[in-house]
C-alpha positions, 0 to 999 in steps of 0.5 A, a space after each residue: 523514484 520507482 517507475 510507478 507503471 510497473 505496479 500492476 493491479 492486484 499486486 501484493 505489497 510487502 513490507 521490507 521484513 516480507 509482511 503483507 501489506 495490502 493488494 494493490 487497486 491502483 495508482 491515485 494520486 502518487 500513491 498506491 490505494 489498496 483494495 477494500 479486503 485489505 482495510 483492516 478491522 473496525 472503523 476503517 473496515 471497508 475503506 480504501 487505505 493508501 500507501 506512499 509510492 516514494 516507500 517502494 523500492 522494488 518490483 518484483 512482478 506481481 510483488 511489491 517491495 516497501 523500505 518499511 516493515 510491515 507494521 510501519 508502512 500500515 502506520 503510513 497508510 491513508 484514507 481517502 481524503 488524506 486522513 492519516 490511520 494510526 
């Protein structure tokens, strides 16, 4: 498992075919919660989504890498609250 200390706050993080993913906010909770700008379009606009840690696999100073593609780890992503978004 990653050393989830070295994810820094703002952060980008990539998928594994180098597609932006998100901003990092924080760690919550064993995952990252990506910034409000990175929360997509209709309802979930303006919603902190999150991203599972056990999906990093690298950390490149201010990058984060993913195992997953770009538009898989988005289909990993939370709502606050646990919700899945798909």
């Amino acid at each position: 498992m990653i050393d989830a200390e070295r994810i820094k706050e703002h952060a980008e993080v990539i998928g594994a075919d180098g597609v932006h993913v998100g901003t990092v906010d924080r760690i919550e909770g064993g995952r990252i919660k990506l910034t409000r700008k990175d929360s997509g379009e209709g309802s979930h606009k303006g919603h902190h989504h999150f991203v599972p840690l056990d999906l990093v696999v690298d950390i490149e100073g201010d990058t984060v890498r993913l195992s997953a593609d770009g538009d898989v780890a988005v289909s990993f992503e939370e709502e606050e609250g646990g919700k899945s978004v798909h």
